[in-house]
N, C-alpha and C positions, 0 to 999 in steps of 0.2 A: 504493500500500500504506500511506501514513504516517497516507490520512484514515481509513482500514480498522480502524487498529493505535489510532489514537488513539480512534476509538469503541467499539471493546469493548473498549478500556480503560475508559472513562466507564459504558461496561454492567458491567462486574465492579466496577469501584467501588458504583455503584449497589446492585448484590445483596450488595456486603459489606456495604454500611449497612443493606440490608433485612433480612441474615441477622443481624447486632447488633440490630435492633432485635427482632427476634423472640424474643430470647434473654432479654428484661426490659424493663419499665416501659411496658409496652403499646405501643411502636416500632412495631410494624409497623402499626397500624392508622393512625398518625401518616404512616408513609412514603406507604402506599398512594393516602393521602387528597392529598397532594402533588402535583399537577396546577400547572406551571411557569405556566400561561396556561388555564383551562382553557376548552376549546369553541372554539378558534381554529385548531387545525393544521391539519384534512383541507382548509380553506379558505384557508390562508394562505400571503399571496403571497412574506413576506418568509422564510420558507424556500424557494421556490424560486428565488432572488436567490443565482448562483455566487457565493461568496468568491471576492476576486480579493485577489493580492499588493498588500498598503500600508505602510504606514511602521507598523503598530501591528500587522501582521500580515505577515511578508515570508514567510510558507512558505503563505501564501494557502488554508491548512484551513481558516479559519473559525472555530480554536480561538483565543484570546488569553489565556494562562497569567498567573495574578497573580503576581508575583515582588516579597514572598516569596509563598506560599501558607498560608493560615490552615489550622492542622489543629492535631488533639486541641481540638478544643469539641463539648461537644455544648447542645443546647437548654436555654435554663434554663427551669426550673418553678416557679423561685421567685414571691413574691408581696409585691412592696414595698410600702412606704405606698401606701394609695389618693391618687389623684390625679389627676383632672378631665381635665387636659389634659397634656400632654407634647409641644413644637412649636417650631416658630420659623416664621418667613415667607422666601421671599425673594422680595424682588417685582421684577419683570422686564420690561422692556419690548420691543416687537418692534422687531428689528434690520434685520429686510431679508425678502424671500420669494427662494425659487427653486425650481425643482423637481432640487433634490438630497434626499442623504439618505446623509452621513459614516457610517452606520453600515447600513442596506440596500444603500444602491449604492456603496459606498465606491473611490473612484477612480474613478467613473463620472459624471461632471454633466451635468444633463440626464434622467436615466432614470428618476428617480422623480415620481410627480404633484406640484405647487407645494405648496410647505411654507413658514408663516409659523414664520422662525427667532426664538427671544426670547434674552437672556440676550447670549452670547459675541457679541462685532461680524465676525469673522472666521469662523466656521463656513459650510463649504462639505464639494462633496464629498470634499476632498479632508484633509478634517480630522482629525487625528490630537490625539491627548492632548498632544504636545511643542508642534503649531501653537494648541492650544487655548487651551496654560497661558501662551503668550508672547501671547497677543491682549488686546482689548479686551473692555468688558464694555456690557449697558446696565442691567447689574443695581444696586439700589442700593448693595448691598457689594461695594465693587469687588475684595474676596477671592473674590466669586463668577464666576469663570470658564465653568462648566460652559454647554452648551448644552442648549436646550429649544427642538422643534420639533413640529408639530403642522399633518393638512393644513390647505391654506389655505380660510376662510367663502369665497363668492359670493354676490352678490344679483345675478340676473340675468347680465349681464357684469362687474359689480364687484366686484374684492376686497372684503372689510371686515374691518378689522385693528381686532384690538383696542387700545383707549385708552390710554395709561401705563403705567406699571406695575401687570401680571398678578400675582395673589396666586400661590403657589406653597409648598405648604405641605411643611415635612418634622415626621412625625411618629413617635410609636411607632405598631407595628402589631402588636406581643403585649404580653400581657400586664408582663412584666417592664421593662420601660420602662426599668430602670437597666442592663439588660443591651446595649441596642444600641451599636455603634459606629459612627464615621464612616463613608463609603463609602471604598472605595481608590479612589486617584487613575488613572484608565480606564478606569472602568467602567462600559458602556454597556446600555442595554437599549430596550426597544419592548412597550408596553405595548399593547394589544388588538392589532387585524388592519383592514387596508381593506375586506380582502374577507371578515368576519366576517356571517353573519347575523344578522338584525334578534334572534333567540332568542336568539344568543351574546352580544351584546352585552350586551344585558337580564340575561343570566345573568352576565356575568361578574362574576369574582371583585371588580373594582375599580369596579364600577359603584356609584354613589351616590345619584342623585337623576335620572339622565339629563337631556334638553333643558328649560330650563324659561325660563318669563317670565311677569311679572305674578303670576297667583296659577296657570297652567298649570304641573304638573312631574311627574316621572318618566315626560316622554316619550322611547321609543324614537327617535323620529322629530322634523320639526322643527315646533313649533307651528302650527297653520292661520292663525293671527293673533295678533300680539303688541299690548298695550295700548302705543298712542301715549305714546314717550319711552321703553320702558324697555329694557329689555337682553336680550338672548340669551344664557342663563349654561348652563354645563356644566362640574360636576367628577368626576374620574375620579381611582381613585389604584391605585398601585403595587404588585408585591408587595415584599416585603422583607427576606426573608430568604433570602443567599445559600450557595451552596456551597463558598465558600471558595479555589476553583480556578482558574478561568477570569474574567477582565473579559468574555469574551465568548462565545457561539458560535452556531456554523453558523444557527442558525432566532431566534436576538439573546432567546431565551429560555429558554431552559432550565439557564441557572447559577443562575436565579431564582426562588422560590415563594411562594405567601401563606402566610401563618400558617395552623396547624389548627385545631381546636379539642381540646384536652385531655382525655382520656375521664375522664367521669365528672362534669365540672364548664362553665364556660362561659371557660375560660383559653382565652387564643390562645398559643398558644406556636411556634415553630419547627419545620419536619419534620426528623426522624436526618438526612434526604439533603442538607437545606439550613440546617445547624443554625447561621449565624451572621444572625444579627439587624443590620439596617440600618437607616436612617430609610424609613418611608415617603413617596414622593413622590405628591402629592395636587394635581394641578393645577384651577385654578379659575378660571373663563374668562369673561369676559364681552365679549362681541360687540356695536358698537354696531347695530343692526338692529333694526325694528320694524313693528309694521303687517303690511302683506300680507305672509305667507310663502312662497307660491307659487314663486317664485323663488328662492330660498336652497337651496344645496348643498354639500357639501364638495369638494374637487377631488378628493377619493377617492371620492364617490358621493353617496349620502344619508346621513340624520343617522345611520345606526346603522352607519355607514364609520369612526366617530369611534375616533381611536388620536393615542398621543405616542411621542414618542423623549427620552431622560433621555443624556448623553453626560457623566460627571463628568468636570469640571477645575479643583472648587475647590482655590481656597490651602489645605495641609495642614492650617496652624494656625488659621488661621479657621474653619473647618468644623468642627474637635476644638473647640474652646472653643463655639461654638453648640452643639452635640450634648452637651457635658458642661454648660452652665448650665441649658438650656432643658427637653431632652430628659429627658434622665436627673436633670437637675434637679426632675420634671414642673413644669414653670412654661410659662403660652400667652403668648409670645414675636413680638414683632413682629420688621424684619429687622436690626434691631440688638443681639436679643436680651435683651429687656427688659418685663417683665410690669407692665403698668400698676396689677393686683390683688395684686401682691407688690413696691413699688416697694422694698423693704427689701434684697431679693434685688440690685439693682444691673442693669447691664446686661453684657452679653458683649463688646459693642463699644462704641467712643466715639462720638461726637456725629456725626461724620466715617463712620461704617458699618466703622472700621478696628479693628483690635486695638490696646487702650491701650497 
């Protein structure tokens, strides 16, 4: 009865904010348009993945309630100074592969396809936010804790892990760009689906540029041939504005939505359902792989299987000072925090990647 009770709770919540938003400032066409992931459910596997009892979830619903929880915001429509960029980096290198997955199969290792983990040294299945925040990192700011996984490239029978430190952008993703805040510290998400089709993929909300190399791009799929020496890049990003409520639930999507678009004008702004603004995460990949493609596959399938997992466990106060110089600062921000086209503006971290 508790998972019963706690979902049409989430369904009456939802139609109170559908029924506010109907009531003024064109809401409801904002909510309706709100699609958490959208063109990924009827196919996706990571809703049919039981919650089981964890250290971040011991009543094993599936729900992970923010404590506190963010309430009375609603979307801003404001319109700050123009400004180019709004961003920082953090760049991250791969840690280890396995086929876990902390946030689909949590307390299960083993049951999900091979996952090249970046970022946290410690992420496994068995990873909670407490094992997170106490681990290591191979991120350059070593205040960046969080984990970032993604499945694993193959050529043929061989892994191919990417090179150094992977760019990893967090950005704004509406309009108001002074309005977002930091992430709370547990909160996890899964951006596309394995078993997403080649359409979904294409369409989705966070699709960018799809497979590319050389001068080949916005493929679904993975090039037939890459020019000798250069790289197999794909970036995808995030939606970003949350509900306020949950770090997490049952199908690891739906506390989360993209931004709308504004009626009337070309504003992204946040839906009534998902009205707090977060960074976007915008990951961006470069594979070393070239030449024949024939052989190249994801361990979830083919190229249009491409999905990530985002698991926050940044340091509080590193992550508020990046989001307030960089973000809401708009200034394009390397991972120190620092805009080589505003060097006036200063940096957000010291030389060290630390808080001064």
């Amino acid at each position: 009865m508790k998972i019963r009770s706690r979902t049409l709770s989430a369904l009456l919540v939802s139609a109170a904010f559908a029924a506010t938003a109907a009531a003024g400032l064109g809401g409801l066409s904002l909510t309706a348009r709100a699609v958490p992931d959208a063109g990924t459910s009827p196919h996706s596997a990571h809703a049919n993945a039981a919650p089981l009892a964890t250290g971040d979830d011991p009543d094993g619903d599936g729900y992970i309630p923010a404590v506190p929880q963010v309430t009375g915001v609603t979307p801003s429509w404001a319109n700050p100074p123009e400004r180019y960029f709004h961003e920082f980096q953090a760049n991250c290198s791969v840690s280890r592969t396995a086929p876990d997955d902390p946030i689909v199969f949590a307390g299960r290792p083993g049951a999900s396809h091979d996952h090249t983990f970046m970022g946290n040294t410690t992420t496994d299945a068995f990873s909670t936010t407490a094992s997170l925040s106490a681990g290591g990192t191979a991120c350059t700011a070593p205040g960046d804790l969080s984990g970032y996984w993604m499945p694993t490239l193959h050529n043929g029978g061989r892994p191919v892990l990417p090179t150094g430190p992977q760019v990893i952008y967090y950005k704004s993703g509406v309009t108001d760009y002074k309005s977002v805040r930091p992430f709370p510290k547990g909160l996890r998400f899964v951006v596309g689906s394995p078993t997403q089709t080649a359409a979904e993929f294409r369409g989705h909300k966070g699709w960018v540029e799809g497979w590319e190399c050389g001068d080949s791009f916005k493929n679904t799929e993975f090039p037939a041939n890459c020019p000798a020496g250069t790289q197999l890049n794909i970036r995808m990003q995030s939606a970003s504005c949350w509900d306020g409520k949950f770090l997490d639930t049952p199908d690891h999507k739906a506390h989360m939505a993209y931004p709308v678009v504004k009626p009337g004008n070309n504003d992204n702004v946040c839906p009534t359902s998902h009205p707090v603004a977060l960074p976007m995460v915008e990951f961006k990949m470069a594979f070393p792989v070239s030449g024949d493609m024939s052989q190249v596959r994801l361990s979830s399938g083919s190229g249009h299987s491409f999905h990530y997992d985002f698991f926050n466990a940044w340091d509080d106060r590193t992550l508020a000072a990046l989001v307030e110089h960089c973000v809401k600062g708009g200034l394009q921000c390397d991972s120190r925090g620092y805009d080589e086209t505003h060097p006036e503006a200063g940096a957000a971290l010291g030389a060290d990647h630390r808080l001064p």
